[in-house]
C-alpha positions as CSV (number, residue, x, y, z in Angstrom):
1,X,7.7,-11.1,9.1
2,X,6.9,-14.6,11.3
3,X,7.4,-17.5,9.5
4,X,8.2,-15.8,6.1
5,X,11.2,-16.5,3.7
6,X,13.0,-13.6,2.4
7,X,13.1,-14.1,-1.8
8,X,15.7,-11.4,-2.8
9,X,15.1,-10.7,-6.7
10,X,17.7,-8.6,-9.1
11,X,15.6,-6.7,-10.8
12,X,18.6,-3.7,-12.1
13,X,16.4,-2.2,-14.8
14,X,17.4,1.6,-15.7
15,X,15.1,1.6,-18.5
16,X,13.1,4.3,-17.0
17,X,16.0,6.5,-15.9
18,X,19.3,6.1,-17.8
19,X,22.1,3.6,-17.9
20,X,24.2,5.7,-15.0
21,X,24.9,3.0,-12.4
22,X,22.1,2.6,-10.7
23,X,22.2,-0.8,-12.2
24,X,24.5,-1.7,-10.6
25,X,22.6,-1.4,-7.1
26,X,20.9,-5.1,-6.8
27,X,24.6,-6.8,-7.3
28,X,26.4,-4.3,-5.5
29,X,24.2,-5.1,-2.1
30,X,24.4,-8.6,-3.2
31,X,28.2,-8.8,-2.8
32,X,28.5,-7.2,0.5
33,X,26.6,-10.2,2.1
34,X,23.0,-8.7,2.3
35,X,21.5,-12.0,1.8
36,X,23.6,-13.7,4.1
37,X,22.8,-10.8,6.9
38,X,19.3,-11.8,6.2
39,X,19.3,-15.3,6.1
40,X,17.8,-15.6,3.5
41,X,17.3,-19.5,2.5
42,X,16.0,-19.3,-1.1
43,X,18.2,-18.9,-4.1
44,X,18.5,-15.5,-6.2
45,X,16.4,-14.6,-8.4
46,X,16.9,-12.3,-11.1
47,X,14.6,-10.8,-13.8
48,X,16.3,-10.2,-17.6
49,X,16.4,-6.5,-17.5
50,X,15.8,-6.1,-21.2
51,X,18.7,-3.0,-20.9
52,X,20.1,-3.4,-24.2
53,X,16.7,-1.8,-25.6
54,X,17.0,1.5,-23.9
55,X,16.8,4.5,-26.2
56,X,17.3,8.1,-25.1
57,X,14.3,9.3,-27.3
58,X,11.0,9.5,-26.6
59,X,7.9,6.9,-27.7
60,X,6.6,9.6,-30.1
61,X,2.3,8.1,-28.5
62,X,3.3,7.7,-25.3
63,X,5.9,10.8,-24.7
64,X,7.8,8.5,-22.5
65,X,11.2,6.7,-22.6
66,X,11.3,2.9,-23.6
67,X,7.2,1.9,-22.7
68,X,7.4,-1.4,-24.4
69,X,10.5,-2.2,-23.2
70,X,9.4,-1.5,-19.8
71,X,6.0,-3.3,-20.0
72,X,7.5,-6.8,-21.0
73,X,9.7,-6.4,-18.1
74,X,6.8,-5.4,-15.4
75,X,5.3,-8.3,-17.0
76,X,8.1,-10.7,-16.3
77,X,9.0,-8.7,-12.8
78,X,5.1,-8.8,-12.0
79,X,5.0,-12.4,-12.2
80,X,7.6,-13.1,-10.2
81,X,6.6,-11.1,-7.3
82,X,2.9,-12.5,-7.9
83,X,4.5,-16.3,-7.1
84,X,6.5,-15.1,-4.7
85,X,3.8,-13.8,-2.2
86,X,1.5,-16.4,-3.5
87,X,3.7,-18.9,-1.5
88,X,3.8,-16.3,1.5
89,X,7.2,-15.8,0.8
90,X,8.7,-12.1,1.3
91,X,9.7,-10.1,-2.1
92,X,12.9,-7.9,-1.6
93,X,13.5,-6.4,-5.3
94,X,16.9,-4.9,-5.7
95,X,16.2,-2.4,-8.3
96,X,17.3,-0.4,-11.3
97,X,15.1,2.3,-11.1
98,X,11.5,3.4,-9.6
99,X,10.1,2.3,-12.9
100,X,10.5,-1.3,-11.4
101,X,7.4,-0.5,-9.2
102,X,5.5,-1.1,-12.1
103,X,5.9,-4.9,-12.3
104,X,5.6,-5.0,-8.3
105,X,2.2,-3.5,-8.1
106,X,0.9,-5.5,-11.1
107,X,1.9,-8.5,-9.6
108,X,0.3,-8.2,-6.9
109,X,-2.5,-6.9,-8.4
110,X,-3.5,-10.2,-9.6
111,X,-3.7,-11.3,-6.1
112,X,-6.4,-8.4,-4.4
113,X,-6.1,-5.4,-3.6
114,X,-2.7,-4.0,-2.0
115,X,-1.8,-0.8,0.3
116,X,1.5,1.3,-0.8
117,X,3.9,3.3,1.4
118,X,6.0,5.2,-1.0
119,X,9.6,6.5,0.5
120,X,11.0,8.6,-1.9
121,X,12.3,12.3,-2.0
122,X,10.3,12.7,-4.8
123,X,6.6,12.8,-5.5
124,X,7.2,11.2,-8.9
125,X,3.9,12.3,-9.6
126,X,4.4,13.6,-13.4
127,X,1.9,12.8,-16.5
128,X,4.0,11.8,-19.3
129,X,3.7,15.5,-21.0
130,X,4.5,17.0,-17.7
131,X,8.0,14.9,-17.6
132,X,11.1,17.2,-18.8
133,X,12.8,13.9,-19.7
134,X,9.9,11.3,-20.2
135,X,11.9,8.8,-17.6
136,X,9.3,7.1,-16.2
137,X,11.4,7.0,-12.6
138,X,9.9,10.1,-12.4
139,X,6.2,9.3,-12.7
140,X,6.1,6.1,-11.4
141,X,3.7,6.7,-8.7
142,X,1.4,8.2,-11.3
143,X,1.7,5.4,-13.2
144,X,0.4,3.0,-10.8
145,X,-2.2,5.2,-9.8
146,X,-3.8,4.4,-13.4
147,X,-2.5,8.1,-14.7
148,X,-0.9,7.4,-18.1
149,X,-0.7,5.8,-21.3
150,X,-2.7,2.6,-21.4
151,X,0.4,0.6,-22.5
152,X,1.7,0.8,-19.0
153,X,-1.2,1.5,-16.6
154,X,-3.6,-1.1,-17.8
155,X,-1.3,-4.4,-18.3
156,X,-3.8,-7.5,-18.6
157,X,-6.7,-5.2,-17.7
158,X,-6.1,-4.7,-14.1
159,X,-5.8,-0.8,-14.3
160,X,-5.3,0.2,-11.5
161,X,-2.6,-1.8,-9.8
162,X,-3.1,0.4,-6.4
163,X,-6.1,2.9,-5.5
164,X,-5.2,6.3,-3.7
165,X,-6.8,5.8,-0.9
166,X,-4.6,3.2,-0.3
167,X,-1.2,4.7,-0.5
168,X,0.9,6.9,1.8
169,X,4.1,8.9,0.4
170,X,6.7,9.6,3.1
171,X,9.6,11.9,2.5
172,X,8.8,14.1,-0.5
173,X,11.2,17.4,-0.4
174,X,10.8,18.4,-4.0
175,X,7.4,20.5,-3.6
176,X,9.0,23.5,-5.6
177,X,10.5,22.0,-8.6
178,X,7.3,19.7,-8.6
179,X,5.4,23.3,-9.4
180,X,8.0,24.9,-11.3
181,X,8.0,22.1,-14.3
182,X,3.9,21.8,-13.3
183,X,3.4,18.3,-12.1
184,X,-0.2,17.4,-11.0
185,X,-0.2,17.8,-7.2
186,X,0.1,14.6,-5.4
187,X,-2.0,16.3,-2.4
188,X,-5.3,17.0,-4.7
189,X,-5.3,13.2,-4.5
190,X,-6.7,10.9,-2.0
191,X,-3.2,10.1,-1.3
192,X,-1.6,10.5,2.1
193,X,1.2,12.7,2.5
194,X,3.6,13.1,4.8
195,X,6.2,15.3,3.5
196,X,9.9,16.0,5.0
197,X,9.0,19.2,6.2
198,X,6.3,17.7,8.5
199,X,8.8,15.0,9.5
200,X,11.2,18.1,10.6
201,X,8.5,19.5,12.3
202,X,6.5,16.6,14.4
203,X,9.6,14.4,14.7
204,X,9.9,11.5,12.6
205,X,8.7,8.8,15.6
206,X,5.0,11.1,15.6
207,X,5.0,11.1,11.7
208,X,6.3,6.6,12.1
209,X,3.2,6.4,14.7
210,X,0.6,8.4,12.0
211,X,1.8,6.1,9.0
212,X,1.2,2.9,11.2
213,X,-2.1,4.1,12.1
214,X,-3.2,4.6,8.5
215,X,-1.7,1.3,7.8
216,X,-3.8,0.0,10.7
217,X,-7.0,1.1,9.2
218,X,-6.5,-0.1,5.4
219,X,-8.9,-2.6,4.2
220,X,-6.2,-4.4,2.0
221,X,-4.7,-7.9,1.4
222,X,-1.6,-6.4,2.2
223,X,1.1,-4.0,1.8
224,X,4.1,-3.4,-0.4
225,X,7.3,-0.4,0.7
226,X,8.9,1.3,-2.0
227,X,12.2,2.6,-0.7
228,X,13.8,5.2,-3.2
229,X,17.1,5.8,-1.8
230,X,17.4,9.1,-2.3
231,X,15.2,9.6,0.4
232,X,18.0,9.7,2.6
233,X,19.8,13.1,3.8
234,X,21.9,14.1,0.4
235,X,24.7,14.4,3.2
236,X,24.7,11.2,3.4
237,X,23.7,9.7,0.2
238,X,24.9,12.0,-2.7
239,X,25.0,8.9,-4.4
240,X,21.6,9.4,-6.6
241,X,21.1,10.6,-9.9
242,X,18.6,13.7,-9.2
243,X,20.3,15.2,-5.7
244,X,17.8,17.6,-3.0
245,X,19.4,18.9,-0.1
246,X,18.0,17.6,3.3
247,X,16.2,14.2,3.3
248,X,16.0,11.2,6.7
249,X,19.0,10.0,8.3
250,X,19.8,6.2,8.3
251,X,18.4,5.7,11.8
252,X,15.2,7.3,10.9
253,X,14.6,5.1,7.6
254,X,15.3,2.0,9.5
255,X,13.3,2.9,12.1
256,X,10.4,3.8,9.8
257,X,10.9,0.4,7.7
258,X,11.1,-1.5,10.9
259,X,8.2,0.3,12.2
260,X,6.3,-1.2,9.2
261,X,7.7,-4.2,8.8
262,X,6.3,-5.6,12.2
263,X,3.2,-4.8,11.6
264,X,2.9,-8.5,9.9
265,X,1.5,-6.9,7.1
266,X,4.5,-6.2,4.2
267,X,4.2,-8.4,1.4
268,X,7.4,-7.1,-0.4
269,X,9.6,-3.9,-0.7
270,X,11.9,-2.3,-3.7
271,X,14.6,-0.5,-3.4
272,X,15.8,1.7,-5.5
273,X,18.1,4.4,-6.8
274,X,21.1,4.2,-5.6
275,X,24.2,4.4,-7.9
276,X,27.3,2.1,-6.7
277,X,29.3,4.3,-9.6
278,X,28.7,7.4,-7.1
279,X,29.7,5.6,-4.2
280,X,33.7,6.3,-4.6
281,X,34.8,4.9,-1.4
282,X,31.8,2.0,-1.0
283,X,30.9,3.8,2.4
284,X,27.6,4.9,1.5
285,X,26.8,0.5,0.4
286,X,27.5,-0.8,3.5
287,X,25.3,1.7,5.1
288,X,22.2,1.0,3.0
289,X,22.5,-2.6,3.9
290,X,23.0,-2.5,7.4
291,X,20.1,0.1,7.2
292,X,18.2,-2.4,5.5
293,X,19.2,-5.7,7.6
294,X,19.1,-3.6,11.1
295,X,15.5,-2.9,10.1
296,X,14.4,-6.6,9.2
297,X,16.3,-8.0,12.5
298,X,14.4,-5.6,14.7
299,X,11.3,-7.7,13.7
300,X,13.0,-11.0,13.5
């Protein structure tokens, strides 16, 4: 994080979820003084979220909810984040919904080759014909990954924007429902997985010290963190639109992002997922951003 600018950029899409809240997260964070807490010197920047297109029903090609839609915004999204790191500034996208990964991984797709650490309670690992809904929030990793409808996984031909042997997935506690509805499984992939029941059962500084080592031996240009909120304990963030008992505490997350973000290597991070509608008292807002700020000021 030496010598880096922080570029926060709105980016409240819920195009590949639902209009709920969740876009509402990006502002929400906004208002409680996260770019102040992070110093951050360059002006907001946000992306037209193209919401007034959603449609509940499904592309009748594609089986998935809104794909055009969504492409012209990973386009815009994706060429944001692209200038952003081009000028070695750091890209903190205030989602919307996972979908928004889409346009982060493209982006920087057109600069090299990229790592991913995915933090998500989810595997979000569904083909579009495995998806109950068609949302693409819940086959975003999939999606990036190359597995889906061209439309979306091959945007200016540079399917795909991340290889699997470049990606990690912390945090996934929804194993069974992943087979009931029978989603590909993540772990029949080159990807690296460090679920929560591992994390339960090494303690989450062994699993921190096992990510950082894969990180340490990936031949990349760089990597990006996608933080799905819902990653966090469901005691402590109900505030989510598709709720899992258990999940990380606070102090773990930050301690896992902070973990990452000094090793000099994070090119950007979204964060996603959380619904300020949910959030009845605000309680659960301030926590994310001090969980988010505490992180980036242990590496300051």
């Amino acid at each position: 994080m030496e010598n880096k600018d922080i570029q926060v950029i709105a980016a409240p899409s819920i195009l590949g979820l639902r209009p709920s809240g969740v876009e509402l997260l990006a502002d929400r964070l906004i208002e409680l003084g996260l770019m102040e807490e992070l110093y951050c010197s360059l002006p907001l920047l946000r992306v037209k979220d193209l919401n007034e297109r959603y449609s509940s029903e499904r592309d009748a090609k594609t089986a998935c909810l809104n794909p055009e839609a969504i492409r012209e915004f990973s386009v815009s999204l994706g060429s944001i984040v692209k200038n952003t790191v081009s000028k070695g500034d750091f890209a903190l996208v205030l989602g919307g919904d996972c979908s928004i990964l889409l346009g982060a991984m493209l982006g920087l797709r057109a600069l090299g080759r990229y790592g991913l650490v995915f933090i998500d309670a989810h595997a979000d690992f569904y083909a579009p014909h495995q998806s109950v809904t068609g949302e693409l929030a819940d086959m975003d990793l999939g999606l990036v990954l190359g597995k889906g409808p061209e439309i979306l996984v091959n945007i200016n031909d540079l399917e795909p924007y991340v290889l699997e042997e470049h990606v990690i997935h912390v945090g996934q506690r929804d194993q069974e429902e992943t087979r009931e509805y029978g989603s590909d499984e993540l772990r029949d992939t080159s990807v690296r997985c460090f679920d929560l029941e591992l994390i339960r059962k090494k303690g989450m500084d062994a699993v921190r010290d096992q990510v950082l080592s894969v990180v340490g031996g990936m031949e990349v240009s760089g990597l990006w963190l996608h933080l799905d909120l819902d990653v966090l304990d469901d005691a402590v963030n109900p505030a989510v639109e598709y709720r899992i008992a258990g999940g990380l505490s606070f102090s773990e997350t930050e301690g896992l992002l902070a973990g990452l973000l000094a090793t000099g290597k994070v090119a950007g991070m979204t964060v996603t997922v959380f619904n300020p509608a949910l959030d009845k008292d605000g309680s659960i807002a301030i926590q994310i951003r001090d969980m988010i700020c505490k992180a980036f000021h242990r590496v300051a």
